[in-house]
Structure formats: structure tokens, C-alpha cells
C-alpha positions as CSV (number, residue, x, y, z in Angstrom):
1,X,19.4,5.0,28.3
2,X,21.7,3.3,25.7
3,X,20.9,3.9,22.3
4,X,21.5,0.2,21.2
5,X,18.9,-0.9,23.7
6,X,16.4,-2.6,21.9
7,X,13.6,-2.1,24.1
8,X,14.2,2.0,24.3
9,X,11.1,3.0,23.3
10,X,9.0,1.7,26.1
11,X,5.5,3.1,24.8
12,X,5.8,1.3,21.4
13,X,4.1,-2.6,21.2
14,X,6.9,-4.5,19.4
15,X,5.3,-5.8,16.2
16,X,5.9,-9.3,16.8
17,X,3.9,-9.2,20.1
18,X,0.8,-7.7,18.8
19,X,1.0,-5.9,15.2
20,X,-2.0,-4.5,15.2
21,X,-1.2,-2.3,18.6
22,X,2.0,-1.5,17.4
23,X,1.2,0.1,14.7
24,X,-2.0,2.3,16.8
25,X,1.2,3.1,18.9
26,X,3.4,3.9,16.5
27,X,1.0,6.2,15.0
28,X,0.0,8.0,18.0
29,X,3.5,8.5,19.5
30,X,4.6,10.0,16.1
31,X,1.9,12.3,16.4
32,X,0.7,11.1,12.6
33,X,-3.0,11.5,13.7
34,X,-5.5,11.9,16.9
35,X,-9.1,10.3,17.7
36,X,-11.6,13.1,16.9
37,X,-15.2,12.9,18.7
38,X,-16.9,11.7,15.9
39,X,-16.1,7.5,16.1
40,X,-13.7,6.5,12.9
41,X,-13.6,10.1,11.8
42,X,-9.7,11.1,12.2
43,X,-7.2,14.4,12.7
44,X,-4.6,14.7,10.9
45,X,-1.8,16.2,12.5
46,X,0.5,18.7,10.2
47,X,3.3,15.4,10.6
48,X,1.1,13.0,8.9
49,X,-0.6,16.0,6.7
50,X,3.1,17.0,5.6
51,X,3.2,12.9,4.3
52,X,0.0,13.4,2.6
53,X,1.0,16.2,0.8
54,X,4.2,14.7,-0.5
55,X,2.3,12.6,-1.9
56,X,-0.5,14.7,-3.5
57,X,2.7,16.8,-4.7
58,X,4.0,13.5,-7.3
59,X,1.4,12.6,-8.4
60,X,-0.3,15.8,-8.9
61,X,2.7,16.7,-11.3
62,X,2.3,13.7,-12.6
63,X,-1.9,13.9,-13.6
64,X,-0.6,17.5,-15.4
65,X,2.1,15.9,-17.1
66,X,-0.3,13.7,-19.2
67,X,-2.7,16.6,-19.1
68,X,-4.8,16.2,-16.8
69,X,-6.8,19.1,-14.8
70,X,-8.4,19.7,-11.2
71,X,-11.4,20.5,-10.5
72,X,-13.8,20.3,-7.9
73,X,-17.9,18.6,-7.3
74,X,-20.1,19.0,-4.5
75,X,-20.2,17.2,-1.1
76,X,-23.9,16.5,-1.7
77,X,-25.2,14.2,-3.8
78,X,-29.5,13.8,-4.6
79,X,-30.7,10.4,-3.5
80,X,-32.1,10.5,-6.9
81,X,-28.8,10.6,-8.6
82,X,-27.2,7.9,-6.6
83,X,-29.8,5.3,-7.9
84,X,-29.3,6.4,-11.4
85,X,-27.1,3.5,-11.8
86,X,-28.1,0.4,-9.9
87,X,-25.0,-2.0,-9.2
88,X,-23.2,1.3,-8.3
89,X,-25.7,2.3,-5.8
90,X,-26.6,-1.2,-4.6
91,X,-22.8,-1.6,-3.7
92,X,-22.6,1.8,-1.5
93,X,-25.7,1.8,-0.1
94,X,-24.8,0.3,3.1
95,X,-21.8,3.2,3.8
96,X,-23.8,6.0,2.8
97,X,-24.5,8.6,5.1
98,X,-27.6,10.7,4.5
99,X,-28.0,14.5,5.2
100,X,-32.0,14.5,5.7
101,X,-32.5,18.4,7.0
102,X,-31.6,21.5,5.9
103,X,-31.7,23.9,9.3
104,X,-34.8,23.1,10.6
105,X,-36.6,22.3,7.0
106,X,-36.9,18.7,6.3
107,X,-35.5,18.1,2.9
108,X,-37.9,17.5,-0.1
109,X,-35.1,14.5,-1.2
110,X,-32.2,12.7,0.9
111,X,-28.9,14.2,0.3
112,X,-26.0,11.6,0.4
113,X,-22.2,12.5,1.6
114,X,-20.2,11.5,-1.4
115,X,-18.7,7.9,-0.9
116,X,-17.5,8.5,-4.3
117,X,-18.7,10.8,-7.0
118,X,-19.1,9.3,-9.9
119,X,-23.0,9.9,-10.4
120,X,-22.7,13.6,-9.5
121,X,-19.6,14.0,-12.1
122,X,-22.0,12.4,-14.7
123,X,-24.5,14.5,-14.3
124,X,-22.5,17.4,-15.2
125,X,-20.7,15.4,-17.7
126,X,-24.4,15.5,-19.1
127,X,-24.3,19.2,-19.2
128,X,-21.1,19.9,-20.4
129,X,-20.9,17.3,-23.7
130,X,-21.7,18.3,-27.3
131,X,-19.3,17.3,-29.8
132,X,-16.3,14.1,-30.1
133,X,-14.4,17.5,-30.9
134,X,-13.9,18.3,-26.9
135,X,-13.1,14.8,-26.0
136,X,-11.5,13.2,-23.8
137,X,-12.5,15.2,-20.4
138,X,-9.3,14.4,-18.4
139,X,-10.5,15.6,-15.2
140,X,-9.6,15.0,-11.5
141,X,-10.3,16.3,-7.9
142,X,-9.3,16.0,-4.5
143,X,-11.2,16.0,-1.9
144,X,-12.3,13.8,1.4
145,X,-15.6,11.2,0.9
146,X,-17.5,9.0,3.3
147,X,-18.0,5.7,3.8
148,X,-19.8,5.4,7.3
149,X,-17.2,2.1,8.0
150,X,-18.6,-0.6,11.2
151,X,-14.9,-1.0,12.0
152,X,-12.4,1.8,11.8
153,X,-8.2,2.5,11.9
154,X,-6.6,5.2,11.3
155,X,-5.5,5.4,7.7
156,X,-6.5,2.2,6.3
157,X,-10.1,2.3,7.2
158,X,-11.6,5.2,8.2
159,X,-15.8,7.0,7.8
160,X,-14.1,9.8,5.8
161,X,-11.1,10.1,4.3
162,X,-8.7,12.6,2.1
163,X,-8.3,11.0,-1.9
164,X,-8.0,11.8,-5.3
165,X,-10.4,10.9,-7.9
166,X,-10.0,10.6,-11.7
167,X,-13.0,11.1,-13.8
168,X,-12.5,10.9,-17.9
169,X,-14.1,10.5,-20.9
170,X,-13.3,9.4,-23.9
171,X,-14.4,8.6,-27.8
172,X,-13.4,5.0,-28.5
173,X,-13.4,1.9,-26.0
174,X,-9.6,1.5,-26.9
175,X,-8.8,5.3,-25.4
176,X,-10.6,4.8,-22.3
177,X,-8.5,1.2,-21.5
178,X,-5.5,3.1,-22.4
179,X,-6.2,5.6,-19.6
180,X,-7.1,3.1,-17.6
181,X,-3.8,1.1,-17.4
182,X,-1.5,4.5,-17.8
183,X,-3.1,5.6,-14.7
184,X,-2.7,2.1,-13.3
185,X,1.2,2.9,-14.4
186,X,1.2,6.3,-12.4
187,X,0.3,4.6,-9.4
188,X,2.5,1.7,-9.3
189,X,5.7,4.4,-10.1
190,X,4.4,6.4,-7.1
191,X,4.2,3.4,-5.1
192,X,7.6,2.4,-5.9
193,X,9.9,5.4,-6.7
194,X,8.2,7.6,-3.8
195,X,6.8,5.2,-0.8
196,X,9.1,2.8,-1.5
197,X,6.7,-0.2,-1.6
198,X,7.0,-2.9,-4.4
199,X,3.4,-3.7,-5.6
200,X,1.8,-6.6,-7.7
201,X,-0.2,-5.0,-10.2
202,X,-3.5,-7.1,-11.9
203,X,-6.9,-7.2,-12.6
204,X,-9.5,-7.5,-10.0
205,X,-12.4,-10.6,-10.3
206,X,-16.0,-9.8,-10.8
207,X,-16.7,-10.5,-7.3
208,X,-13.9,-7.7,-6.2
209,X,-14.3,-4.9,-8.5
210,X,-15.8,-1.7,-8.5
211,X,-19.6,-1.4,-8.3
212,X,-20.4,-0.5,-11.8
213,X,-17.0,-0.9,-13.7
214,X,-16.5,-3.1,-16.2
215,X,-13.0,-3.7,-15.3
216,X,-11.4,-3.0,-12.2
217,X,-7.3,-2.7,-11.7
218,X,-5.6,-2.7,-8.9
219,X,-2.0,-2.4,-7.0
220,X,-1.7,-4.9,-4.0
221,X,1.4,-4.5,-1.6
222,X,2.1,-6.9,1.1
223,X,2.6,-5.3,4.8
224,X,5.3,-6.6,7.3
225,X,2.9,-8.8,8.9
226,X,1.9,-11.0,6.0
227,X,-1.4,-8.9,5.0
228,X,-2.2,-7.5,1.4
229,X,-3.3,-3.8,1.2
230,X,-5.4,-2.5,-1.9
231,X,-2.9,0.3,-2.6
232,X,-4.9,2.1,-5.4
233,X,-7.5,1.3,-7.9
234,X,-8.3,2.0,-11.8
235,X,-11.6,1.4,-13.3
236,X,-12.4,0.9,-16.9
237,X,-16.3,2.3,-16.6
238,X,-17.3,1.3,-20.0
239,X,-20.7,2.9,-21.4
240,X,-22.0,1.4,-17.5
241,X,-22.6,5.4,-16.3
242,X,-22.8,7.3,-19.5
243,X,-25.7,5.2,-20.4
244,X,-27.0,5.7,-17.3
245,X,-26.7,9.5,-17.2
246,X,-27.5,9.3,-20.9
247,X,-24.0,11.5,-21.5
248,X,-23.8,11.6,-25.2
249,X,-22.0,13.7,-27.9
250,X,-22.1,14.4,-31.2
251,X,-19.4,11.7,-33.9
252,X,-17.4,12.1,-36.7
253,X,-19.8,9.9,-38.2
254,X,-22.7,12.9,-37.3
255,X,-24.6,10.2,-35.0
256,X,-25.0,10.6,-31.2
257,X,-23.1,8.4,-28.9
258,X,-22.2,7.5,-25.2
259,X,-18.4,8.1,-24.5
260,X,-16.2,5.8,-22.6
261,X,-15.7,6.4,-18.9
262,X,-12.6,5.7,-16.6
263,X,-12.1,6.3,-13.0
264,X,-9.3,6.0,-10.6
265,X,-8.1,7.1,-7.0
266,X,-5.3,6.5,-4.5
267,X,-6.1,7.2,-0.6
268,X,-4.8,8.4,3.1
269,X,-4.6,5.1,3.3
270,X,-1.1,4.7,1.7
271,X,0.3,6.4,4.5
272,X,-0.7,2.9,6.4
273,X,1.4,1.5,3.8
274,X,4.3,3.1,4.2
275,X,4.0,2.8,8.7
276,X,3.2,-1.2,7.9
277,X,5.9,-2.0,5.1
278,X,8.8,-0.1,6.2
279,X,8.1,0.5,10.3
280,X,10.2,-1.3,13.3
281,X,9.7,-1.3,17.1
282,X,11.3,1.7,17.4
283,X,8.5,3.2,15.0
284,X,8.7,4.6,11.4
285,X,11.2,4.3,8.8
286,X,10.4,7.2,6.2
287,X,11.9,6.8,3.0
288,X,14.1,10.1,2.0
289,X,11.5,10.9,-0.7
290,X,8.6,10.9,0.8
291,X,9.8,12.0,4.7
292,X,9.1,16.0,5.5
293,X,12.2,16.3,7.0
294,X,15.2,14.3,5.4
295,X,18.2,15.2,7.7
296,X,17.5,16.2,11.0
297,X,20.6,18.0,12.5
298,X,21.6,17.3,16.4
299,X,23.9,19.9,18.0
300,X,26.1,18.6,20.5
301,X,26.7,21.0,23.9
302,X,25.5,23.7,21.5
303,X,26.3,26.6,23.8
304,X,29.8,26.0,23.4
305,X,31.4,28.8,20.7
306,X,30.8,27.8,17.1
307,X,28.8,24.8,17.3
308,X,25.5,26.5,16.8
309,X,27.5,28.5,14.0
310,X,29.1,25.8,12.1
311,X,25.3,23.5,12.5
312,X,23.3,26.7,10.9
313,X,26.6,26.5,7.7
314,X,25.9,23.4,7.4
315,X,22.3,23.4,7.5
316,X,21.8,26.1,4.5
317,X,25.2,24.2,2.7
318,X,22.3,20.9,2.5
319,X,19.0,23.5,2.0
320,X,20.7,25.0,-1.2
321,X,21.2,21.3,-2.4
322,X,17.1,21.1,-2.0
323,X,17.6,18.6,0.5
324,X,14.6,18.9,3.1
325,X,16.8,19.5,6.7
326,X,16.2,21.1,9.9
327,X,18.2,21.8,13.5
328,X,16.5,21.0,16.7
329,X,18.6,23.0,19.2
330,X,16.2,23.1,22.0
331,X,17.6,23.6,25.0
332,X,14.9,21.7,27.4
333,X,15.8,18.3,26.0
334,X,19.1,16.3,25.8
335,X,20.8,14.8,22.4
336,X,19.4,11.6,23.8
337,X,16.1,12.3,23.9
338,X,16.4,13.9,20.7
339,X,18.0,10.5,19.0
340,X,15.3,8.5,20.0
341,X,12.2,11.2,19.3
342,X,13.9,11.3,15.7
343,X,14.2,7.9,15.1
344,X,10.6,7.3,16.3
345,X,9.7,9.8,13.4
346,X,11.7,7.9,11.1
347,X,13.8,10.8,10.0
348,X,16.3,9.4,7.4
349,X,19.5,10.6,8.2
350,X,20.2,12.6,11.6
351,X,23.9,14.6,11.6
352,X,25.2,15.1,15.0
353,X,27.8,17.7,15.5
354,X,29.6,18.8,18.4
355,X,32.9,20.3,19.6
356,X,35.2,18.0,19.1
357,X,33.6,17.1,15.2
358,X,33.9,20.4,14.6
359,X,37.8,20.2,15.5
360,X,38.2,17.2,13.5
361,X,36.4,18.9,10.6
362,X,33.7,15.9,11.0
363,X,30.3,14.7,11.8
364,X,29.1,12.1,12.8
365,X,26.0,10.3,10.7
366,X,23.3,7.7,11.5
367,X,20.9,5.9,8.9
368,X,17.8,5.4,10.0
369,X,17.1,2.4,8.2
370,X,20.0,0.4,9.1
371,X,20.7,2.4,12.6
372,X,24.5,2.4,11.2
373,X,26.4,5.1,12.2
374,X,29.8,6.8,10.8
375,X,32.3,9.2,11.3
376,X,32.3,11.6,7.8
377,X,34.5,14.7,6.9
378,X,32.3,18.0,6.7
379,X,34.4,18.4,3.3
380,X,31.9,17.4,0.6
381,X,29.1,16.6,3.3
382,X,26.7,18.1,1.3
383,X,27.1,15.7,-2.1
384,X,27.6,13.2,0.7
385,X,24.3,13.1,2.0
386,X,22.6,13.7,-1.7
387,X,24.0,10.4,-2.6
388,X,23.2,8.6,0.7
389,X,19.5,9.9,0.5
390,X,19.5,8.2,-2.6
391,X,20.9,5.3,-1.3
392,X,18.6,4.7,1.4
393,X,16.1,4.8,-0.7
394,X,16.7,2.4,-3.5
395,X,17.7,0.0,-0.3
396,X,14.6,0.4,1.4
397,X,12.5,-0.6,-1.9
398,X,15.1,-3.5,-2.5
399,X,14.4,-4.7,1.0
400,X,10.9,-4.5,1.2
401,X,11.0,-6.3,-2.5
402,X,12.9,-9.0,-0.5
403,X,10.0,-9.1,2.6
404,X,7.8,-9.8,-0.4
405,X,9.5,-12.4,-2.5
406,X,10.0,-14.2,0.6
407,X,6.1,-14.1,1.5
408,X,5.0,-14.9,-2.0
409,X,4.8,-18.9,-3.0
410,X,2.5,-21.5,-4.9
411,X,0.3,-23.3,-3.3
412,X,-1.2,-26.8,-5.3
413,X,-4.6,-27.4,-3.1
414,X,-6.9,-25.3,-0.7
415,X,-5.8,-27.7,2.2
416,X,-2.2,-26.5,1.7
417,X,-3.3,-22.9,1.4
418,X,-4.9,-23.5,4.6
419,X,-1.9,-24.4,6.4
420,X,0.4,-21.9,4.8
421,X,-1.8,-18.4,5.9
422,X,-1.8,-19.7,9.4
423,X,1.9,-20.3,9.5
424,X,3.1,-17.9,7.3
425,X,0.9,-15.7,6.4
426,X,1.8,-13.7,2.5
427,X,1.0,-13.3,-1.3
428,X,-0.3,-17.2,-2.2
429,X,0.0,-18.1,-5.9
430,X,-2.7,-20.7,-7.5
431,X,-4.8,-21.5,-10.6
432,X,-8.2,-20.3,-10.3
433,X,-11.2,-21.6,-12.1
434,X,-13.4,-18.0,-12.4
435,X,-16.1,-18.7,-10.9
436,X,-18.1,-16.2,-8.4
437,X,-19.2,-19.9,-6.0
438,X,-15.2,-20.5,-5.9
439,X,-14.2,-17.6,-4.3
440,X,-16.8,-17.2,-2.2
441,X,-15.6,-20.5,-0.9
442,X,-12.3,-19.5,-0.7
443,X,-13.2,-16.4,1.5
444,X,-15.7,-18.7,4.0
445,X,-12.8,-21.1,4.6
446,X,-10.2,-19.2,5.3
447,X,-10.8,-15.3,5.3
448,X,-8.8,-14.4,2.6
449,X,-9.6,-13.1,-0.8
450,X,-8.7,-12.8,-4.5
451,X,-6.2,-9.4,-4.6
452,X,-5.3,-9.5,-8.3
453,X,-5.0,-11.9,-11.8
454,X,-1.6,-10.3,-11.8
455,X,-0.8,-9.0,-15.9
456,X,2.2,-11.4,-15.7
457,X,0.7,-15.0,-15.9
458,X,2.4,-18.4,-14.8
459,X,0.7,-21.4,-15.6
460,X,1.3,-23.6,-12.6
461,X,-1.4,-26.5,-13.4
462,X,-4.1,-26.8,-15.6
463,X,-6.9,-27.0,-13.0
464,X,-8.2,-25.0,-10.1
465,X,-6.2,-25.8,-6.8
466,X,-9.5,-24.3,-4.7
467,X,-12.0,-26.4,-6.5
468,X,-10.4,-29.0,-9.5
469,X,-12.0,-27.7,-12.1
470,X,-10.3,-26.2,-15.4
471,X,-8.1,-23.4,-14.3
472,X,-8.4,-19.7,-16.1
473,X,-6.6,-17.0,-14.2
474,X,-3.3,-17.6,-11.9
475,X,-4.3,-15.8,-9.1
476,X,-2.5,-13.6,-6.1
477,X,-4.4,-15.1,-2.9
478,X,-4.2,-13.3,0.7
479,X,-5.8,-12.1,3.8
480,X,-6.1,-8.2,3.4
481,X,-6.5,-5.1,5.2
């Protein structure tokens, strides 16, 4: 089969037919993840683990950079605990999944899977806190919670899934929104310099935030098919939970008071990101920084003399330049075959290299990204393909920059939003008036919802183009994973 023909890859949906089934194929054929018995409960596979930890890796190094250390709480939180703090627990309560025996004993209290941990972290915070000498706590684990979902897909919405969670404390008000926004600041370069994904970066409304923040934060990217995703999240806590837990410590001023609490996390669910932003019918498109393997290498009639040879030189020539390569010289399947299975994993760049290359002292190289393909001399290859991973990458964050400009526009009434999410669905811009009645209209009539009041403000009118009354926020609009 040609490797130009477009419909090649006969097991993938194409997107525009049905996006929601192209991207269950595309993640099932790239053997990302499998159905395990438990419903919305997901495998991993070690090719969608390998993307996870990628990501755990940058921004790991970057929680230690501005000193930040793991640690790790307990699975099991007391019913008691949970109610500690009342908005928090009223807005979990229907995703909580209850552990109610022990063996055969019947528990004295209900024991709750983490859906998050902040009431089990403050409790220990309790413990731990004498003095404004140890602050801040600049702690953070990772781990998997729960969150017993009604509808479930791999990734972006699944009853457990792998995270990281911030948990800090802090003296003043001012130190805690600092952390707040720096960790906002992580996330958005992660988003961009590592997935590859351009984000719009705000504050949440009351409606939307956390349950029991004070001020929630967000990152909001826009998938291929017009829908937002909540890419990662940064609460300002306030005094909400350290009054609650009644976590105080010791002043300059020798009087006791709460600290300040911040909490943040980023998800599995960013791998959906990456399969929706940057995927096309032929399946993913990694980008070089993230992807487990970076160059895969294609021998061509390998059992001729020195192919096999000159494919392993050239495969330890990229390896010493830290470039993350590999050869598949299996015998049981053609070059072919192995084009397409490679693409379908969205393998940056694939080097194929046979005979007659080798003779020519060239190889012959194919983007991923752009499918473009070129003749290059081995001489060099290896700065070669540095630059090109490079390349690739800023182009891929350029272009999906592009997808999203071109999806984002102002809308002046509700009627006109209306019209624009059916026939082209994106990031809407509008005044918004603030209040809770307003958006919940906004959600009844057409299903989408406030993502962000975006830091960078444009004044586009003076009144609310949902409801006509005095406009306070401009606001990013969209329907949303």
C-alpha cells in the first residue's frame, strides 16, 4: 500500500467523521492504554506510561528547582476528616468512593479513596507546625486519586487517575498568591516548551473553582476539534483549610496564627491533550520533547553486508548526542509496515537506510509532522537531526498557536455566540457581568462554560453580551472536555 494514501490506516476513524471515535482509535491502535475490568478505571501501557513519565521528569526538576520536596499521604481518608471543611466536602461528595470494611470487620468510620487530599495533608500539617521559623512547607506528591466519574475516557476523564499534587504553606497572604501564580507559570512552560500546546492562562469564576479555594487558576488549551481542556489548576487556599484543621504556628509577633495554603496539580489527562491538539488520521504526532522514542531508525534489506552495521554507527553516533533513538530490524515485518506502525505512534523523525544510501553516503529522512521526506548526507547527520528535533518542535507549538488564534473571536450578544459554537466551534471572547444567575444561563443555553478571566484583559464593551448588564471580567467562553 502507497504511503501517500490517505486512507492507509484503515482501523483509524478520520477525525472529521467522528472525533470522538478517532481519537478512542487512535489510542487503542497506539497501544497508549487498554479497558481494565473495573468500568472507567484504565491500563496504562509502558507507551503511554513512557509519556507520563516524560512528563513527571520536567516538571519534577522543575518543583526541586524552586525547592520543592516529595512526599507521600495515605490512600484513605476518615469520613470525619473529609467534612472538616464543608464547601470542600459538599463539592466531592458525589465522586467519592467509600471503603466501608476492613476484611470481614465492618469499619467503626467510612473510609474515603482520596479524590484529592487536601483534608488528610492538613491534618498532618496540624501535627507538624510550631513556629513561622519552619515556614513555608513546600511539599508535593504523586500519586493516583478517585473520582467515581458517571461518564468515562481514557485520559481526560477517568474514576482514578495518576497526578501530582502541591500542598504549601505559608506566613503572609502575599507569599501564598506568589506560589500560587509561579506554580501557575510552571505549568503553562510545561505546557508549552514540552507538549507543545499554547494555553490561555486566567482566573476561574466562583461558580468554576475549586471547592474551598478562594482563588482558583487555571490553563485552558483548545483541542483540534473546537473544545477547551482544563490543562492544569492552581489554587490560592487562603486561611479556608487551616482554619478548618485549626493549623496554626507560633509569629514573629509571639501570637498564634493560621498560615496561608496553596494547592496545585496537573493530570494523565494531558496526555489527551497532546493525542487531541497535535493528532491526524493517521494517529499521533509526538512532539520531539516529550515522544519516548525521537528517531526511529528503518533498515532497508538489512541482511545485505553493512547495512545492519552502518544503522547500529549511526544509532550510537545520535545516542551519544542524548537524542532518544532506536532500530527496529525485525525481520517478520516489511519497511512498509514499519512506516506506517511508526507514524501511527507519532515518532518524530524515522531515518531509513539501505544499500544504496549507504553507497551514496546518505539517508533518507521523514518528518512526522509535515510527512516531508529528504535525501541527507550521513556527514554531520547527527547535528542534523539535533537541529531538526528542535525544529519540529518549535513548528508544532507555532501551528497549534495558529489552530487556536484561528478558533478564538469576540462575540457581541448570546444569540451570536449561539450561532458561532454550532458552526465553529472555539475559544469565544465576551464581557461578562459576574454574576453566578449569568452563567448558569450561559451553560443551560448552550452547554458551554466560563474557562478563564484570562490575566490579559480587553475591554470589548462596557456591558455584558450574555445578559446587558454592566460588564466586569472579559471572559474566555467554550464548550469543554
Amino acid at each position: 500500500m502507497g504511503n501517500n494514501d490517505k486512507n492507509f490506516v484503515k482501523e483509524i476513524t478520520p477525525m472529521e467523521v467522528d472525533f470522538p471515535k478517532w481519537y478512542t482509535d487512535v489510542i487503542k491502535k497506539t497501544d497508549l492504554v487498554d479497558y481494565s475490568p473495573v468500568k472507567g478505571f484504565m491500563v496504562i501501557k509502558p507507551y503511554g506510561y513512557a509519556l507520563w513519565e516524560n512528563i513527571q521528569s520536567y516538571l519534577d526538576t522543575r518543583f526541586k528547582e524552586t525547592g520543592h520536596k516529595n512526599c507521600y499521604f495515605p490512600l484513605l481518608i476518615p469520613e470525619s476528616l473529609l467534612e472538616k471543611e464543608k464547601e470542600h466536602v459538599e463539592g466531592f461528595a458525589p465522586e467519592v468512593a467509600w471503603v466501608t470494611h476492613g476484611g470481614k470487620e465492618k469499619l467503626a468510620e467510612r473510609l474515603c479513596v482520596r479524590p484529592t487530599s487536601e483534608t488528610i495533608i492538613c491534618e498532618m500539617y496540624k501535627k507538624w507546625l510550631n513556629s513561622y521559623r519552619e515556614l513555608p512547607y513546600l511539599y508535593n506528591q504523586w500519586c493516583s486519586v478517585v473520582r467515581w466519574e458517571q461518564s468515562t475516557r481514557p485520559f481526560l476523564r477517568t474514576s482514578e487517575f495518576l497526578w501530582q499534587e502541591g500542598h504549601t504553606l505559608h506566613e503572609t497572604a502575599e507569599e501564598a498568591q506568589e506560589e500560587t501564580l509561579k506554580m501557575l507559570d510552571i505549568y503553562r512552560d510545561m505546557a508549552e516548551n514540552l507538549l507543545a500546546i499554547p494555553v490561555v492562562i486566567g482566573r476561574k469564576s466562583e461558580k468554576e473553582k475549586f471547592a474551598g479555594a478562594e482563588a482558583t487558576y487555571t490553563m485552558e488549551a483548545l483541542m483540534h476539534d473546537g473544545k477547551a481542556l482544563q490543562a492544569g489548576t492552581s489554587h490560592n487556599l487562603g486561611q479556608h483549610f487551616t482554619n478548618a484543621f485549626d493549623i496554626t504556628f507560633l509569629g514573629r509577633d509571639n501570637k498564634m496564627h493560621n498560615p496561608y495554603h496553596t494547592s496545585w496539580g496537573v493530570s494523565t489527562r494531558l496526555i489527551g491533550g497532546v493525542i487531541m491538539v497535535h493528532g491526524d488520521n493517521r494517529g499521533l504526532v509526538l512532539p520531539p520533547m516529550l515522544a519516548p522514542t525521537q528517531v526511529i531508525i528503518i533498515p532497508i534489506q538489512q541482511k545485505k553486508a553493512g547495512v545492519l552495521d552502518k544503522a547500529y554507527d549511526l544509532k550510537k553516533e545520535l545516542m551519544d548526542l542524548g537524542i532518544r533513538v532506536d532500530i527496529d530490524d525485525n525481520v517478520n515485518y516489511s519497511p512498509g509496515w514499519k512506516f506506517n506502525e511508526y507514524e501511527m505512534k507519532g515518532v518524530p523523525v524515522r531515518i531509513e537506510l539501505g544499500p544504496r544510501d549507504i553507497k551514496n553516503n546518505v539517508c533518507m529522512i521523514a518528518r512526522r509532522d509535515t510527512l516531508e521526506k529528504e535525501s541527507m548526507s550521513l556527514d554531520g547527520i547527527g547535528n542534523h537531526i539535533e537541529g531538526l528535533l528542535k525544529q519540529i518542535q518549535r513548528d508544532m507549538l507555532d501551528k497549534a498557536r495558529a489552530h487556536r488564534d484561528q478558533n478564538t473571536y469576540s462575540i457581541s450578544s448570546l444569540e451570536e455566540f449561539k450561532a458561532k459554537m454550532d458552526e465553529k466551534p472555539g475559544f469565544a471572547k465576551a464581557m461578562w457581568c459576574g454574576h453566578k444567575e449569568c452563567e448558569e444561563n450561559i451553560k443551560a443555553e448552550t452547554g458551554a462554560t466560563i474557562r478563564c478571566m484570562p490575566f490579559e484583559q480587553d475591554k470589548i464593551s462596557d456591558t455584558c453580551h450574555f445578559c446587558g448588564k454592566e460588564a466586569k471580567h472579559m471572559v474566555y467562553v467554550a464548550r469543554a472536555y
